[in-house]
C-alpha positions as CSV (number, residue, x, y, z in Angstrom):
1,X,16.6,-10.1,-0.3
2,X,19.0,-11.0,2.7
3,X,22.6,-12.7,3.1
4,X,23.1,-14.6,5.8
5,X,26.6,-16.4,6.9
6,X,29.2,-13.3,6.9
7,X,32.4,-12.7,8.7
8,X,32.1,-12.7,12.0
9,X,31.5,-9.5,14.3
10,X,33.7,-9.1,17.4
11,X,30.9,-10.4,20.1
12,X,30.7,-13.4,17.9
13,X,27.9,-12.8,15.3
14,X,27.9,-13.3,11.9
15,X,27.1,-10.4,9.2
16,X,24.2,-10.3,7.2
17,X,23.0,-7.7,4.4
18,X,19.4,-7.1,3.2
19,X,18.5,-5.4,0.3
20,X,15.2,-3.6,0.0
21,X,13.8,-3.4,-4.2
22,X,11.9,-0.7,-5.1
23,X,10.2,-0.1,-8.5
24,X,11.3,2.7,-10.3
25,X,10.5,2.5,-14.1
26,X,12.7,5.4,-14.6
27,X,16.0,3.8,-12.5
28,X,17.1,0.9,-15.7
29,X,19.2,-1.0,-14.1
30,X,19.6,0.7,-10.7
31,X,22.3,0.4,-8.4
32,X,22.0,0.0,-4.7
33,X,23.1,2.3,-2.1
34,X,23.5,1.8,1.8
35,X,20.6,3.5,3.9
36,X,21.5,2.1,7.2
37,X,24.3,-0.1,9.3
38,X,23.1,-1.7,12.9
39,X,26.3,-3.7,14.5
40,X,26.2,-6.6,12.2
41,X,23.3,-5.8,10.2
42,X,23.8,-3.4,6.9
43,X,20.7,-2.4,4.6
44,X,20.7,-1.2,1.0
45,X,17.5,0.9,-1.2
46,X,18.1,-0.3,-4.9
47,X,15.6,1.2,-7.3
48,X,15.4,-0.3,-10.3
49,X,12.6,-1.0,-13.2
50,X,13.1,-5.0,-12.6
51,X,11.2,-4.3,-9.2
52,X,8.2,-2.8,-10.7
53,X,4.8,-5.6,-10.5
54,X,2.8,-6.5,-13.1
55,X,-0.8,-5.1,-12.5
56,X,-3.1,-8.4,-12.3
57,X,-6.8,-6.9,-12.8
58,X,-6.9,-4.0,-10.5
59,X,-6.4,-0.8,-13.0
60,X,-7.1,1.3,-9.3
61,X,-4.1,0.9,-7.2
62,X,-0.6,1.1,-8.5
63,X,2.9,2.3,-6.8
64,X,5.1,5.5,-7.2
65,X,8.8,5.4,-7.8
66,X,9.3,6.2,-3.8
67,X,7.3,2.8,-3.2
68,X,3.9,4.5,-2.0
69,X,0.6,3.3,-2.9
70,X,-2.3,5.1,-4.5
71,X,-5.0,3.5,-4.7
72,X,-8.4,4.6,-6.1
73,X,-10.3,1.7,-4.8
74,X,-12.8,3.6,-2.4
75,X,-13.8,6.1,-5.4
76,X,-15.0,3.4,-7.1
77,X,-17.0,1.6,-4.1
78,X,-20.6,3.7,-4.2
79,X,-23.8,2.9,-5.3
80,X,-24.0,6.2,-7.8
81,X,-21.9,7.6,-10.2
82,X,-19.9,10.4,-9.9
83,X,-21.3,13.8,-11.4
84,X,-18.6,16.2,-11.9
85,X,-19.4,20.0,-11.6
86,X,-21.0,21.6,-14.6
87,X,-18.7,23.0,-17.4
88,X,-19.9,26.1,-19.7
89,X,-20.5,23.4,-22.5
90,X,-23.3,21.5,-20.7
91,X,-27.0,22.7,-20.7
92,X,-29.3,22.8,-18.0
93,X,-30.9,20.0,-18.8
94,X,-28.3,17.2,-18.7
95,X,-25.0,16.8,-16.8
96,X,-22.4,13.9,-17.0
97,X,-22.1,10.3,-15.1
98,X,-18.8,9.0,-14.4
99,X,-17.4,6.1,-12.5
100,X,-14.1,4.9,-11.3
101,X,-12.4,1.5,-11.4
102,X,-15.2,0.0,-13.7
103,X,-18.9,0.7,-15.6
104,X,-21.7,1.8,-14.2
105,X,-25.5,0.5,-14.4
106,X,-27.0,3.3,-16.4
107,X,-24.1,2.9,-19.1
108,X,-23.3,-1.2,-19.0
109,X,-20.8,-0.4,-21.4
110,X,-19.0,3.2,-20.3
111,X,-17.4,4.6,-17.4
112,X,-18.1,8.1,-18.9
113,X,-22.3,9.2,-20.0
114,X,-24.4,11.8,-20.4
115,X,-27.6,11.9,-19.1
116,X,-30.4,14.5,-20.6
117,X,-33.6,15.0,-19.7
118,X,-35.7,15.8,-22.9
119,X,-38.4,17.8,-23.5
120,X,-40.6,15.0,-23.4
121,X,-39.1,14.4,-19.8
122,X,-37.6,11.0,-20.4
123,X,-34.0,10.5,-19.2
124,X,-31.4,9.7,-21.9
125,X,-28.2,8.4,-21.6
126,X,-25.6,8.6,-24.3
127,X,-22.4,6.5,-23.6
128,X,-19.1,8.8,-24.1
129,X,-15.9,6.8,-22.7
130,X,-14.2,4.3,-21.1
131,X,-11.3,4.5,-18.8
132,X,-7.6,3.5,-20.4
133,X,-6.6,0.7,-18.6
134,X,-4.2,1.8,-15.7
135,X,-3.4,5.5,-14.4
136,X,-0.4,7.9,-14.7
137,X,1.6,9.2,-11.5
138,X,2.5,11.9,-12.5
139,X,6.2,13.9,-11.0
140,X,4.3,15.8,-8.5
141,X,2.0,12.9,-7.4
142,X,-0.8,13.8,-8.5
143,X,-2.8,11.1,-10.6
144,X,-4.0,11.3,-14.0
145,X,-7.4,9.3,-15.5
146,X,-8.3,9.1,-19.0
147,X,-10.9,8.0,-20.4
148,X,-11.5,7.7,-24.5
149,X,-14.2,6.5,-26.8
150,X,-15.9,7.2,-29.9
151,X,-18.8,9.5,-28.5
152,X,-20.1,11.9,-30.5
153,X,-16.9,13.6,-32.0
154,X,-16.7,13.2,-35.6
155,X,-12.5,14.3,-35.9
156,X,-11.5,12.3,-33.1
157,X,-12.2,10.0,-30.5
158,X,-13.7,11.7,-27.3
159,X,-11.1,12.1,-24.7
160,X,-12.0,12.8,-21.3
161,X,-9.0,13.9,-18.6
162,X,-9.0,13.8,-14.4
163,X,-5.9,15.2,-12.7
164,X,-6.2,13.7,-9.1
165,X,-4.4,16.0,-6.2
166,X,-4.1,14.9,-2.8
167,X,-6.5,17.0,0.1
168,X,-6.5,15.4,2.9
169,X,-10.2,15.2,4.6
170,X,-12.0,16.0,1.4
171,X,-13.7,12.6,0.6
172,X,-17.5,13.7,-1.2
173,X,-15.9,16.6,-3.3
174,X,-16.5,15.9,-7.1
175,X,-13.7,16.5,-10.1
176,X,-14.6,19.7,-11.3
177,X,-14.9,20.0,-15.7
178,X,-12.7,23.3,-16.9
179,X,-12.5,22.5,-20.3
180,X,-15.2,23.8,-22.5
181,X,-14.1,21.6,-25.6
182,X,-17.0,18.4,-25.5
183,X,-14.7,16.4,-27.5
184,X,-11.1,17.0,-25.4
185,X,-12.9,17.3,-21.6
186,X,-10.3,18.5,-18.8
187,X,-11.4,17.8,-15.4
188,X,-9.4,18.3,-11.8
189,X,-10.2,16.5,-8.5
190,X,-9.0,17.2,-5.1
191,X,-10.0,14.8,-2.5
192,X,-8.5,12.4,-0.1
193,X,-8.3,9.0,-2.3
194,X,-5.7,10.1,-4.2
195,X,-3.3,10.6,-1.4
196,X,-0.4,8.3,-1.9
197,X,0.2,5.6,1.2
198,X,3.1,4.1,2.7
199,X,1.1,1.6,4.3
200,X,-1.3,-1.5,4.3
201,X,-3.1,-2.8,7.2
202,X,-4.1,-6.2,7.2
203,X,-5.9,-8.6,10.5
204,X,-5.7,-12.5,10.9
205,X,-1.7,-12.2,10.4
206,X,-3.2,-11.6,6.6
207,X,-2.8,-8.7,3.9
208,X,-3.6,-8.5,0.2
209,X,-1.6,-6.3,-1.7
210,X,-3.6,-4.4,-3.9
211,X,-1.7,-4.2,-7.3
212,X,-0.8,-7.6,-7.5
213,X,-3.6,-9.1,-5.9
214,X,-0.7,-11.4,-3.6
215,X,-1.9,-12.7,-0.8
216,X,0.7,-12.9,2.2
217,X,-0.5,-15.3,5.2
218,X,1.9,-16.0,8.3
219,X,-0.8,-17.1,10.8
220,X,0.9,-20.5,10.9
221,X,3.9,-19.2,12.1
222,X,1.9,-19.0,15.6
223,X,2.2,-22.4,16.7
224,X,5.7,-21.8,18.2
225,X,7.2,-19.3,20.6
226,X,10.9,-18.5,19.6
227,X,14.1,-17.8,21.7
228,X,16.5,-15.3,20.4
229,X,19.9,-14.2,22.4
230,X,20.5,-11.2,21.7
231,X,23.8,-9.3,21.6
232,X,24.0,-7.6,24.8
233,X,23.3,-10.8,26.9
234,X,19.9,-11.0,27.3
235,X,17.5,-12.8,25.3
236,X,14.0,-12.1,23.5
237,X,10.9,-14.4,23.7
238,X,8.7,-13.9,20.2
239,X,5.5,-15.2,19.6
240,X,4.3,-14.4,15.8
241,X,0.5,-13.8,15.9
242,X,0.0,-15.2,19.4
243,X,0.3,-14.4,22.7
244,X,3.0,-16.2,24.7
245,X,2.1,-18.2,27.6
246,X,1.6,-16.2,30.9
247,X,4.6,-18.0,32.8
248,X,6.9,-16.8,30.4
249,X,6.9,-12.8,30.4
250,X,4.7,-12.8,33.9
251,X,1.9,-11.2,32.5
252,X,-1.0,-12.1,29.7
253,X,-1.3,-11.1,26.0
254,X,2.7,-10.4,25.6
255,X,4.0,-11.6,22.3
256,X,7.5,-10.3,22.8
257,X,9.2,-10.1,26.1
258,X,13.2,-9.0,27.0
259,X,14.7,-11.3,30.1
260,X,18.5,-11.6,31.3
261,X,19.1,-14.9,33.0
262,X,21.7,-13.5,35.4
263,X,18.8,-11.3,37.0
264,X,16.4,-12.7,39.0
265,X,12.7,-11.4,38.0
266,X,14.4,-9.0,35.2
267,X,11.4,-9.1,32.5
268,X,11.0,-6.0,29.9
269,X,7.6,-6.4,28.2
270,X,8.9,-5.3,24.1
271,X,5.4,-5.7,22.1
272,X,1.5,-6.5,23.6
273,X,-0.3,-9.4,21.3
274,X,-0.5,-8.3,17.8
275,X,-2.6,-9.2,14.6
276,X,-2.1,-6.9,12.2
277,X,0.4,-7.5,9.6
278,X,1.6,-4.6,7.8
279,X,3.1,-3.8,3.7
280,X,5.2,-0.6,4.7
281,X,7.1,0.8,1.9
282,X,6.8,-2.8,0.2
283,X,8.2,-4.3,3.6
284,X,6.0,-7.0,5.6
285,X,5.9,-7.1,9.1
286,X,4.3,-6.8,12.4
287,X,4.5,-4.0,15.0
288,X,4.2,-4.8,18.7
289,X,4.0,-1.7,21.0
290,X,5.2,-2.8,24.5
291,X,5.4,-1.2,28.1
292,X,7.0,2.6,28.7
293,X,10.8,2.6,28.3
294,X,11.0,6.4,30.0
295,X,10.9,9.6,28.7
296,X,7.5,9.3,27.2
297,X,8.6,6.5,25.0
298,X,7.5,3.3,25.0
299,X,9.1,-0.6,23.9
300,X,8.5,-1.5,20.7
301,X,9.3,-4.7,18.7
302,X,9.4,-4.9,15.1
303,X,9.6,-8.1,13.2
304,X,10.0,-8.3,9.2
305,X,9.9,-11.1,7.2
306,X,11.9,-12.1,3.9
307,X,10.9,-14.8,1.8
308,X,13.4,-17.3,0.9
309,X,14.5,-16.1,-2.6
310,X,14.9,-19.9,-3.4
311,X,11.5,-21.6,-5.1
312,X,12.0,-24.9,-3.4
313,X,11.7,-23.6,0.2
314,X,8.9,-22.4,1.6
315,X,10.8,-20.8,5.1
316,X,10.5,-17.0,5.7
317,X,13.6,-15.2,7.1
318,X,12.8,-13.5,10.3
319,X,14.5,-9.6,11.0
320,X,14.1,-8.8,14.5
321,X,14.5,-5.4,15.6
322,X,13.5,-3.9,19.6
């Protein structure tokens, strides 16, 4: 959310506020709290449940309270099943099929089956479970599946538990069965999937966010370059998803170029052509890397964009920072 129109500032801007939401079922209410002030500019973090989406069909992605994303997607994206490691409970002859994110063709009906080779040598699969319909974060970020069904447990339902844990570079390794109980199953899993992400990469000035299933497009906004004077005299040429022309920054492919009029030929090349819009901690925008600055470092533009909080408009507020 971001205020426009405040007092004015002594070089003759106005003030303006943003506030960044971020979902935090266990925050009520929230309250916000200041996390940065840039001349005129001040930002606030408010975590509070009223952020938090509503899943809309994908039972694989979800966020944290910190605003990262885990998403299980890519577990769930192979032709086979997944065959966790052997508990003591399971014979030689048969092992256990599960999938993420859905059912699986030798079970139309499961996401959890055991397959058995008799002694006659067919193959026989016996469906067990189904997984609940969205995941638990737990406090040390690790991610919990369970799955549940009738099975073959006369007591009580089968239950079937996967504790998740970040390893980074471990993407084959399968969840590992330690519980020897066949009606309570305790599985873990490391592997890289279930490291939480602060970011999503989108081309075509488009993203999808994967909980919500939103789609956020701002390839239109390339038809026009924009002019914005900045506070220390000199002024920025943008283009969003574009290149601007040539004659403007003096070179090709620039979409965001420094200039001060009272300099002849003084031209700073801020950000090099960029598609790729970005969902960083629940933040759009697009990062333009530009020409070295000194010191090993190099210009960089960033541009967010707020959507107008009023229905009727369909604008998006631009926040420029170089």
């Amino acid at each position: 959310m971001l205020y426009n129109g405040g007092s004015q500032c002594s070089k003759g801007q106005v003030r303006s506020t943003k506030i960044l939401f971020v979902c935090d079922k266990n925050a009520g209410e929230g309250a916000p709290v200041i996390t940065e002030t840039f001349y005129c500019f001040y930002s606030f973090i408010w975590r509070t449940k009223y952020a938090c989406p509503t899943p809309q069909g994908n039972t694989c992605a979800k966020y944290g309270t910190d605003g990262e994303l885990f998403d299980l997607t890519d577990l769930g994206h192979r032709s086979d099943p997944w065959i966790p490691e052997r508990g003591p409970k399971l014979s030689r002859n048969e092992e256990l099929l599960m999938s993420i994110c859905g059912h699986m063709t030798p079970c139309p009906d499961s996401s959890l089956c055991r397959k058995e080779v008799t002694e006659q040598g067919d193959t026989k699969y016996t469906q067990i479970a189904s997984l609940t319909e969205h995941f638990k974060i737990n406090a040390d970020k690790s991610i919990e599946l369970t799955y549940e069904g009738a099975g073959e447990c006369e007591s009580s339902p089968t239950s079937f538990t996967v504790e998740l844990t970040c390893r980074q570079r471990m993407l084959e390794s399968p969840p590992v069965i330690l519980s020897d109980d066949p009606c309570n199953y305790l599985a873990v899993w490391e592997t890289a999937y279930a490291c939480p992400s602060h970011s999503i990469v989108g081309t075509q000035c488009r993203i999808q966010d994967p909980v919500t299933g939103l789609t956020f497009d701002v390839s239109s906004m390339a038809t026009q370059p924009l002019t914005l004077d900045l506070h220390d005299g000199t002024s920025l040429s943008l283009q969003i998803c574009g290149s601007l022309p040539d004659s403007t920054c003096g070179r090709p492919g620039v979409s965001s170029c420094r200039s001060d009029s009272t300099v002849l030929g003084y031209t700073s090349m801020m950000g090099y052509s960029s598609d790729k819009l970005q969902f960083v901690d629940r933040q759009l925008g697009i990062g333009m890397s530009g020409q070295d600055c000194g010191g090993e470092m190099t210009y960089r533009t960033l541009v967010a964009f707020e959507c107008e909080s009023d229905p009727t408009k369909s604008t998006c507020i631009l926040l420029v920072r170089v």
